[in-house]
C-alpha positions in Angstrom: 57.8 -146.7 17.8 55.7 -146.1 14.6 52.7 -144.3 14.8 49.3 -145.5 14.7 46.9 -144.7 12.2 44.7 -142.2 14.2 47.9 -140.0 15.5 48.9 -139.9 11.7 45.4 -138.7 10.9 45.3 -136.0 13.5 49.0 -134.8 12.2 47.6 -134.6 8.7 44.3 -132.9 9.6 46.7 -130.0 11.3 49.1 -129.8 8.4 45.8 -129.3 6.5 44.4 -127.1 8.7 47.8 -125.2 8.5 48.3 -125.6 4.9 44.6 -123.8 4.5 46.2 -121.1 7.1 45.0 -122.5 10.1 41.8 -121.4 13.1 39.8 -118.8 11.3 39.4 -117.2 14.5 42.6 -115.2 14.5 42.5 -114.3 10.7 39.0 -112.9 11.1 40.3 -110.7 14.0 43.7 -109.8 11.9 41.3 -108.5 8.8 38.9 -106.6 11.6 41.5 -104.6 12.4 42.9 -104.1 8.9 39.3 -103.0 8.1 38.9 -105.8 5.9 35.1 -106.3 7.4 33.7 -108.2 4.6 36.7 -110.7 4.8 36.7 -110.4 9.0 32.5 -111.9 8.5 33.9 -114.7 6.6 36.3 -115.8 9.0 33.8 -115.0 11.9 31.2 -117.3 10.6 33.8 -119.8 9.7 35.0 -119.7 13.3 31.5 -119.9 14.8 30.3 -123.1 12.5 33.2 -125.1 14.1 32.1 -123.7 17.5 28.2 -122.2 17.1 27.6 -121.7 21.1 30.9 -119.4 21.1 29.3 -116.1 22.6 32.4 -114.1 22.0 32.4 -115.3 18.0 29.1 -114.2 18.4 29.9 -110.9 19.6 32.5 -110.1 16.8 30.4 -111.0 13.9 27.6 -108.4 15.5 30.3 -106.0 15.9 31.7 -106.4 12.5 27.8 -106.0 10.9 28.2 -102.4 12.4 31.2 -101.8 10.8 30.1 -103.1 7.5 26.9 -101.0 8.0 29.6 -97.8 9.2 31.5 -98.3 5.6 28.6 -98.1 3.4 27.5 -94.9 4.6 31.1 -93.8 4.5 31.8 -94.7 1.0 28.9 -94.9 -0.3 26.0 -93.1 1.6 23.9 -95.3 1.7 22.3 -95.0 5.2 19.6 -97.0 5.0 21.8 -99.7 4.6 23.8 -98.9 7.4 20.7 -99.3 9.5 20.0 -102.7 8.1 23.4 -103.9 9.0 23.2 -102.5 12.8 19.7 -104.5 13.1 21.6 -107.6 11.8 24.5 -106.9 14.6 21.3 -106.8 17.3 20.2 -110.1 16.2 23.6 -111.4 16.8 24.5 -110.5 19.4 24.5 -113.1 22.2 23.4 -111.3 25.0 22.3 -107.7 24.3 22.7 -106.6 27.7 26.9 -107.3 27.7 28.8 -104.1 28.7 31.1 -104.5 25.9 28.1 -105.0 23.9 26.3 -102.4 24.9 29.5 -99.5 24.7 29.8 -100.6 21.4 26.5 -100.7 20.0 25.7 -97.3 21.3 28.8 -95.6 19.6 27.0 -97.0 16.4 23.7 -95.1 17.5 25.8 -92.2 17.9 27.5 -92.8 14.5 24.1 -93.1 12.8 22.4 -90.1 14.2 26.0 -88.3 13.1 25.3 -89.9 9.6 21.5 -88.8 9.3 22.9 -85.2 10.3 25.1 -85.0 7.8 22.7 -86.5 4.6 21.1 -83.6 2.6 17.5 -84.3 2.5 15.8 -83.6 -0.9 12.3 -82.7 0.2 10.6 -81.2 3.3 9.2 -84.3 4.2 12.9 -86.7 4.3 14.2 -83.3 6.3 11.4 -83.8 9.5 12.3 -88.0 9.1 15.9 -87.2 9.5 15.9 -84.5 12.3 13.7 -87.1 14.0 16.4 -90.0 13.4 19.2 -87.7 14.2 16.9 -86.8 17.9 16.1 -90.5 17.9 19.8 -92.4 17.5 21.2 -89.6 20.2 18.2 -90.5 22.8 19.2 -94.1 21.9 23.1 -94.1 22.2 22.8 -92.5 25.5 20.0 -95.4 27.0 22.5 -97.5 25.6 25.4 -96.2 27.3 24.8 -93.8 29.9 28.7 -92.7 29.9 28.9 -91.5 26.2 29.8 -88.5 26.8 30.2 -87.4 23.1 26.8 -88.3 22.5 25.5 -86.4 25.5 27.6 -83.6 24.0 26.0 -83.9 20.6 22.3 -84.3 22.2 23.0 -80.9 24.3 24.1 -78.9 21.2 21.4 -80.5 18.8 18.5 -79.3 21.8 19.8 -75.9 22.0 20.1 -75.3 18.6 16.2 -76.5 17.6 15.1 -75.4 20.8 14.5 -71.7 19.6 13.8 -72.7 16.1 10.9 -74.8 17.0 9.5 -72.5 20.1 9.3 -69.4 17.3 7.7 -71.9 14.9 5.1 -73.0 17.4 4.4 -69.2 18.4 4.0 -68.1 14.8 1.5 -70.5 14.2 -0.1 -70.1 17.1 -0.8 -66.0 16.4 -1.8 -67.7 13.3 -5.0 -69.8 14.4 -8.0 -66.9 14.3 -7.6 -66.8 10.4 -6.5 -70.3 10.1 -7.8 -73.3 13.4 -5.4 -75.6 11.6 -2.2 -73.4 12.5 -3.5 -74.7 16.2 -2.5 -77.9 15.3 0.8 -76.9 14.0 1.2 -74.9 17.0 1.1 -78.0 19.4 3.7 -80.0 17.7 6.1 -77.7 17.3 5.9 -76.6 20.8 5.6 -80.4 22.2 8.7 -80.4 20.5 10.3 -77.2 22.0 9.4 -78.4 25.5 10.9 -81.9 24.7 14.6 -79.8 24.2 13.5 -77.6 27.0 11.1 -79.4 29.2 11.0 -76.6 31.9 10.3 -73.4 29.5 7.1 -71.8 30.7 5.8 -69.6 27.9 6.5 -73.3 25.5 3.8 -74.8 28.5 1.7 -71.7 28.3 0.6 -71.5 24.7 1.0 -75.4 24.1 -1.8 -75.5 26.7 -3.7 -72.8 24.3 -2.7 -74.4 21.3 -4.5 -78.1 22.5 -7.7 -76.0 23.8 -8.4 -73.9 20.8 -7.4 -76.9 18.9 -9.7 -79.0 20.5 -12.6 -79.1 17.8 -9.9 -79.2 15.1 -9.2 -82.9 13.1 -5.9 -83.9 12.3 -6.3 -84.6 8.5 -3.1 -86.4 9.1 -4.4 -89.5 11.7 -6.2 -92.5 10.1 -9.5 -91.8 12.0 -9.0 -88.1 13.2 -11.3 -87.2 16.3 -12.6 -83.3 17.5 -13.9 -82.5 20.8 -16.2 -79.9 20.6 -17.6 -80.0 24.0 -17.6 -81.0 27.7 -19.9 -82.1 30.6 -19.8 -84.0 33.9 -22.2 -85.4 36.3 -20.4 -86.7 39.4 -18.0 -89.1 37.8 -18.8 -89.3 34.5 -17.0 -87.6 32.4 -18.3 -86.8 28.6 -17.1 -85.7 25.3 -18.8 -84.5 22.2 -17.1 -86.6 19.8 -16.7 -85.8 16.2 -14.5 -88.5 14.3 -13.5 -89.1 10.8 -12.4 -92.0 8.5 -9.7 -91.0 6.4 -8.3 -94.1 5.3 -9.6 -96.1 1.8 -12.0 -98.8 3.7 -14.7 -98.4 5.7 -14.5 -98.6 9.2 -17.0 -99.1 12.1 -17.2 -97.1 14.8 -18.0 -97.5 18.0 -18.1 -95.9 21.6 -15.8 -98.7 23.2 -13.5 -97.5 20.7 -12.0 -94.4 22.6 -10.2 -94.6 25.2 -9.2 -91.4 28.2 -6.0 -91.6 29.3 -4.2 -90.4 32.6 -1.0 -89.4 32.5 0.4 -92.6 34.1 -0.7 -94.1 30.9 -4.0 -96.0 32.5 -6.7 -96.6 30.2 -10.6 -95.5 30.4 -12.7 -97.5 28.3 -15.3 -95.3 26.6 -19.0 -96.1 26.8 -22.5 -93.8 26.6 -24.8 -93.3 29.2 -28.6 -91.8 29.5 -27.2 -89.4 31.5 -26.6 -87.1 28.5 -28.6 -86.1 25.1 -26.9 -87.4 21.7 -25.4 -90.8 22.9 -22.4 -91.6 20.1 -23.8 -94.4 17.8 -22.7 -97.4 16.4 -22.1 -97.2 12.6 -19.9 -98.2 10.0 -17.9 -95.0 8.2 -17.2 -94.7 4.9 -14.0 -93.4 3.8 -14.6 -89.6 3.7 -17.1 -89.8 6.0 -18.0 -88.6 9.6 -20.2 -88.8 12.7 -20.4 -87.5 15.9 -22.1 -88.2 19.4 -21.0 -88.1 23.1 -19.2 -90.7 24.7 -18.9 -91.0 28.6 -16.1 -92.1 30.7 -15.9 -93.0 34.1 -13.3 -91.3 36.2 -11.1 -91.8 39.2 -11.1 -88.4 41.4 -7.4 -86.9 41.9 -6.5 -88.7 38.0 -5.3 -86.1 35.5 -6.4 -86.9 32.2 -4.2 -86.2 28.8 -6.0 -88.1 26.1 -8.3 -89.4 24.1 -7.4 -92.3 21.5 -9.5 -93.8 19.5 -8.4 -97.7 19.2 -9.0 -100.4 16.5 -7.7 -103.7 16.6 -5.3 -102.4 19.4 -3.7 -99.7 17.5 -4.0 -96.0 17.7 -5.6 -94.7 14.3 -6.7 -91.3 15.8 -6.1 -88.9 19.1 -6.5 -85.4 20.7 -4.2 -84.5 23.4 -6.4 -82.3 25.7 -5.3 -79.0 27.3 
């Protein structure tokens, strides 16, 4: 019987298909594990235009963007590139919540904090970004996969060993604040930092609790709009601050009482307000850059709340705060 004209078009389409070395899939998969990754992505996103719904095509070209981003840094050192390529895997992926997935994507966390431990920074300032990344991709490969044990392994000894290092930093600038009230400052982040290795350690809770008091009336040249506290009242349940604030940044800004915010250590929200109640009500102005102003600003309070903070707020971001005692 001779064939018809569509069964000889569906033979030829296969002997092209085979002449052009066939589903893309399995070629993509064979250069993967040859560590051919650029060449794996070209097969990948071959594969998934023939079949673009294909969740597990989907998964191997996220998984392949890690790699790519793993190679970089290896021969070439480039790290910021190799975080670029893990966000591109993230988008990729087809459902971020896949145990495979996840397994995967978290021994790329823990090979990026590896990476960021291992880069020589060249200033003071790119060493504090990198020991944050390196604290930052650990924290996140073990949220991403509780049973990494490598990364719990690297977390531990990374904790221990900055543990001390920032606990005698915070002390030293603690003994350092009569000659100097901005060592206070410097006092309570390296000892919030201390207790974050070793949450439990009571002389790090001790002094951090004397670092925030005595730091208290002390701006954070640092923050955007730094804020001071220079003094305290209440009446029943309202609470009030003497507020001191400052606009650091290049425009002016206006400032208001509704601006600050208290908040309790669940993370609820006070709105700040004034009240005739108390003498020197905070007033509403604009700030040049450079400039500051000061007033009181009231809050009302919920008995049995501990408060922890007060922000100051502008278009819902945090441009300024003082952690209280």
């Amino acid at each position: 019987m001779s064939k018809t004209w569509t069964q000889q078009f569906a033979i030829g389409v296969v002997l092209f298909l085979l002449a052009c070395g066939g589903d893309p899939l399995p070629r993509g998969d064979e250069a993967f594990q040859q560590g051919k990754y650029a060449e794996a992505m070209k097969y990948y996103k071959e594969a998934l235009k023939n079949q673009p719904d294909n969740p597990e095509i989907q998964k191997k070209i996220a998984f392949t963007y890690f790699k790519i981003g793993e190679y970089f840094f290896k021969t070439r050192r480039v790290i910021r590139a190799f975080e670029g390529q893990v966000e591109k895997g993230i988008q990729a992926a087809p459902d971020p919540d896949d145990p495979e997935f996840r397994r995967q994507l978290s021994q790329t966390y823990f090979a990026l904090a590896e990476a960021y431990q291992s880069v020589k920074p060249e200033n003071p300032v790119q060493k504090e970004q990198f020991f944050k990344k390196t604290l930052f991709y650990l924290e996140k490969a073990i949220e991403t996969d509780s049973s990494n044990s490598a990364a719990q392994q690297a977390l531990q000894q990374f904790s221990e060993k900055n543990f001390q290092e920032m606990l005698n930093r915070g002390l030293n600038a603690y003994k350092k604040g009569p000659e100097d009230p901005l060592e206070y400052l410097a006092a309570e982040f390296y000892l919030t930092r201390a207790l974050k290795f070793n949450p439990d350690h009571k002389e790090a809770q001790r002094y951090l609790r004397l670092a925030r008091k005595k730091g208290l009336d002390v701006l954070n040249m640092n923050q955007d709009m730094p804020i001071a506290i220079s003094s305290q009242l209440k009446k029943g349940r309202l609470l009030a601050y003497y507020v001191v604030i400052r606009n650091n940044t290049n425009e002016p800004r206006q400032v208001s009482s509704r601006n600050f915010y208290l908040l309790t250590a669940e993370g609820d929200e006070v709105q700040g307000s004034t009240s005739k109640e108390f003498a020197e009500p905070f007033q509403e102005t604009t700030l040049q850059p450079g400039e500051e102003t000061g007033g009181v600003v009231t809050f009302q309070i919920q008995p049995r709340k501990k408060y922890v903070r007060v922000e100051y707020w502008h278009e819902n971001a945090v441009l300024g705060y003082k952690n209280l005692p």
